[in-house]
N, C-alpha and C positions, 0 to 999 in steps of 0.2 A: 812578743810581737808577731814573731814567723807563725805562732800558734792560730794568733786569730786570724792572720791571715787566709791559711788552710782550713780553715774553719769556713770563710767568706769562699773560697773555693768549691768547697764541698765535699759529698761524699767518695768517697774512690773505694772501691773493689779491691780487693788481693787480687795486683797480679806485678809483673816484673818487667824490664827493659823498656821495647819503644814504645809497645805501647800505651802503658804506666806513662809514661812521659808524656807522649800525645792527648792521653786522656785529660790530663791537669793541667795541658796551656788549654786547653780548650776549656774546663773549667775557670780556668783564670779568666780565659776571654769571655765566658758568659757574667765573670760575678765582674769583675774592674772592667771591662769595656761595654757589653749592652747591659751590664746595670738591672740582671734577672736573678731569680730565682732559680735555683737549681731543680727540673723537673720529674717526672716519673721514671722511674728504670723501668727499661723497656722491657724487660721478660720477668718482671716479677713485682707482681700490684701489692701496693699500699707502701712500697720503697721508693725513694728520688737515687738520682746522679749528678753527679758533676755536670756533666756533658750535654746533658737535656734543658729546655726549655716549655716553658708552658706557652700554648696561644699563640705560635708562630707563625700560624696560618695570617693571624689577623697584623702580629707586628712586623712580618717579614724580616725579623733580625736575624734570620741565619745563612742572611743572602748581604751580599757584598755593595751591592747596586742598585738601583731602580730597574735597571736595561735586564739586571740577571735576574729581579723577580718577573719582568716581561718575560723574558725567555722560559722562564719556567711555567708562566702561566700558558702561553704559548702551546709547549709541548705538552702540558695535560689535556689540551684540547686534541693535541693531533695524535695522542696513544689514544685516547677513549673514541676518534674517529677511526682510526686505523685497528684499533682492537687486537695492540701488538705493545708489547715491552713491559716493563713492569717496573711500575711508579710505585713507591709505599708512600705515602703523603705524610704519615706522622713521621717515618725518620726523616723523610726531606724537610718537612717545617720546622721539626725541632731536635733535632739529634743532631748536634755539633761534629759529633764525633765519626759520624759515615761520611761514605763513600760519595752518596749521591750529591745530596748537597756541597760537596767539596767542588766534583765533577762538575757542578754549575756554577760554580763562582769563578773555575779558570777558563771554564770556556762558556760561559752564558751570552759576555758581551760579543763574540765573534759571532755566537748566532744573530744577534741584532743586526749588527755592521760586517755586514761579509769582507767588505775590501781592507776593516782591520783585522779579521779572521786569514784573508789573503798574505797581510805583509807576518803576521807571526808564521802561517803553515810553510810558507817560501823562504825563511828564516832553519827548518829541518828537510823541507823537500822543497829545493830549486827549481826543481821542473813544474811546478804548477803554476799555472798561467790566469786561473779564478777562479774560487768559490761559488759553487750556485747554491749550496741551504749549507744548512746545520742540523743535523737533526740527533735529538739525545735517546738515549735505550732503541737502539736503531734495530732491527733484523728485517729480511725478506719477509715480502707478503704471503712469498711462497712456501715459506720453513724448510729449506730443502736440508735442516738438518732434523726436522720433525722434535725439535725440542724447545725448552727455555733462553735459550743461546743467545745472548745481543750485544753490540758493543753498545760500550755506553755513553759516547760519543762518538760520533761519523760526520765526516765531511764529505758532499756532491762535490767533484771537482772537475774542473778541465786541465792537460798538461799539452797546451797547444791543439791539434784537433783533436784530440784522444780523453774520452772520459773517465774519470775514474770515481775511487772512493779512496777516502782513511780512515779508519777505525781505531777507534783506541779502547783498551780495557782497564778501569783507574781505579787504584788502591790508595786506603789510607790505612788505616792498623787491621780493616781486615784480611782474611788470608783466602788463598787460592782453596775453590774448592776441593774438599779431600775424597771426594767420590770420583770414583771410575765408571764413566758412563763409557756406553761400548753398542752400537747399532750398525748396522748391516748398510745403512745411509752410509753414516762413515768410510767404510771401508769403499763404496762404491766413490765417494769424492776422493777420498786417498787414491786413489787406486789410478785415479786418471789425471792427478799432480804427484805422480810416485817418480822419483828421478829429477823432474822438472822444476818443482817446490818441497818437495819433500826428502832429505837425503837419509836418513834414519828407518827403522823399521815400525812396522803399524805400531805394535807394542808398544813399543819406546813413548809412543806422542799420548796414547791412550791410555798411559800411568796416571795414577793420581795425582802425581806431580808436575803434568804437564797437561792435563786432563781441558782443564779449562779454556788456557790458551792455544788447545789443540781446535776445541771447538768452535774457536772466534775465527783461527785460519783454514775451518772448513768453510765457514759461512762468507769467507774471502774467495777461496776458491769457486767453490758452487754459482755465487755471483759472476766471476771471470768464468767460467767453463757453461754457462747457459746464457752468455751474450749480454747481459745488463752493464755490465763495463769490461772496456778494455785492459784495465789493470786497478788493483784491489792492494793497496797498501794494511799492513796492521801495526799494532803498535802496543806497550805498555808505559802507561801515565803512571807513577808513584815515586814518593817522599825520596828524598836522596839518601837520608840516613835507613832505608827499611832495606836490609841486608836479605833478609830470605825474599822479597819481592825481586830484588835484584837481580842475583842468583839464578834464582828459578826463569826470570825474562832471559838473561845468557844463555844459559842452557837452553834452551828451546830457540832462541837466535843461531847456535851455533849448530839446528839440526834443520837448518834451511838452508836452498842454496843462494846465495847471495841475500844472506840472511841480515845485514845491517843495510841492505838499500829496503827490502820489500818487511822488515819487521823492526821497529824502532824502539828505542828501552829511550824515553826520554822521563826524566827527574824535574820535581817543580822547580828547584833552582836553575837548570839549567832553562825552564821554558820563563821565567820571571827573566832570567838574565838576556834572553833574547829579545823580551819585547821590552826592555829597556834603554836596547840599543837602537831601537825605533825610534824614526821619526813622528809623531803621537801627540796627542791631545795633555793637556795638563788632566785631565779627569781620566785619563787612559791610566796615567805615566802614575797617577793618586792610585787608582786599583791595582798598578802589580806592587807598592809598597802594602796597601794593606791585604793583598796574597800573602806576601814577603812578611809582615807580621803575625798573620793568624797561624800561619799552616810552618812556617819556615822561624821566624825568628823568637825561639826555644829560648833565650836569651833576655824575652823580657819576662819572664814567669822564673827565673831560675833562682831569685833570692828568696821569691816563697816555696819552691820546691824542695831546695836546700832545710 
């Protein structure tokens, strides 16, 4: 019985831990819940996966909501206006298993309805007083880190008169990137949050290991230090059980100074558990359960994993 089961699942790749595990609820959630076909593996033609979908452009199954395919349609309008961020449309339609489309199923509905994107962000930072957009794969028009660099969620905010942003950079099974980029920008925005935001040495942030989220809190900085806001929050979005995401957000938390107010490691458990304590909409309170099952509850997939 467990055979055919996995079989309805699909194909799975050789590999190990979480995200072996990750990959096959997500399978599970393509073949028992939307009722698809397991589609093309993405780097290698005339193969399927688990975790892909065909034609998701047209069924939107790999969105959560109505309001979160709004949002998404939304933002493909204002990258391809803005001619900034970077949208890959076949893994957001149909690849279960990234980053992006994850990214828009926990925060899509807050870009629709700011004043419930308000009561969740006031829920980690108290001090904001309202949201004015949302905006996804976000960077400055300006690039003042002259690269690829963006969060992949940011919030316009106000904290009383004072404007700001949040930024978040959000992981599912994939990993930080392992390149060490290293530019003469850089060093000029360090250089003038050296002591202030930065308590570590250039090196240190500029490892491969820190590389990425080094570059999210330049494009924090450079924003604060050229007057577009008054203060620039960042943050990492990822799985509660993904141990090297975690890790690697502490480490880099603990080379700032007052590094758990101005950079945030929040876990989808803890962000489902907060807006469950909300006062909410029964269609709100229905989306952080099915968060809570696709991404978080490993538990209903585990008889046919076993």
């Amino acid at each position: 019985m467990k055979n055919e089961l996995k079989k309805l699942v699909g194909t799975i790749p050789f590999e190990n831990g979480f995200k072996k595990r990750m990959r096959f609820h997500q399978g599970w959630w393509r073949a028992f819940v939307l009722a698809e076909k397991e589609g093309d593996y993405p780097t290698r033609k005339g193969e399927v996966i688990c975790n892909t979908i065909s034609s998701g452009q047209i069924s939107r199954k790999n969105f959560l909501s109505g309001k979160i395919f709004e949002a998404v349609e939304q933002t493909i309008r204002e990258r391809k206006m803005a001619q900034s961020g970077i949208l890959e449309e076949n893994r957001l339609f149909n690849n279960l298993l990234s980053s992006q489309p994850l990214c828009f199923n926990f925060f899509g509905e807050l870009k629709i309805d700011v004043n419930f994107a308000l009561k969740v962000l006031q829920k980690f930072w108290p001090n904001i007083t309202k949201v004015k957009r949302v905006i996804f794969e976000f960077s400055p028009a300006e690039n003042y880190t002259n690269d690829n660099s963006a969060f992949d969620v940011a919030f316009e905010v106000m904290a009383g008169d004072l404007s700001g942003l949040v930024g978040l950079e959000c992981k599912y099974t994939d990993s930080f990137s392992s390149t060490e980029y290293d530019k003469e920008l850089y060093r000029h925005i360090f250089n003038q949050s050296k002591g202030k935001v930065f308590l570590a040495e250039y090196d240190e942030f500029k490892s491969a290991r820190l590389n990425q989220l080094f570059r999210n809190q330049l494009i924090a900085e450079a924003l604060v230090q050229n007057g577009h806001y008054d203060f620039v929050y960042a943050g990492l979005f990822c799985h509660q059980f993904d141990k090297n995401a975690l890790q690697i957000g502490t480490e880099f938390q603990h080379k700032l100074n007052n590094g758990e107010k101005i950079f945030k490691i929040i876990t989808y458990q803890e962000f489902i558990e907060k807006i469950q304590l909300l006062e909410i909409s029964w269609e709100q309170r229905e989306l952080s359960m099915l968060l809570w099952a696709r991404y978080c509850g490993i538990q209903l997939s585990e008889q046919a994993f076993e």
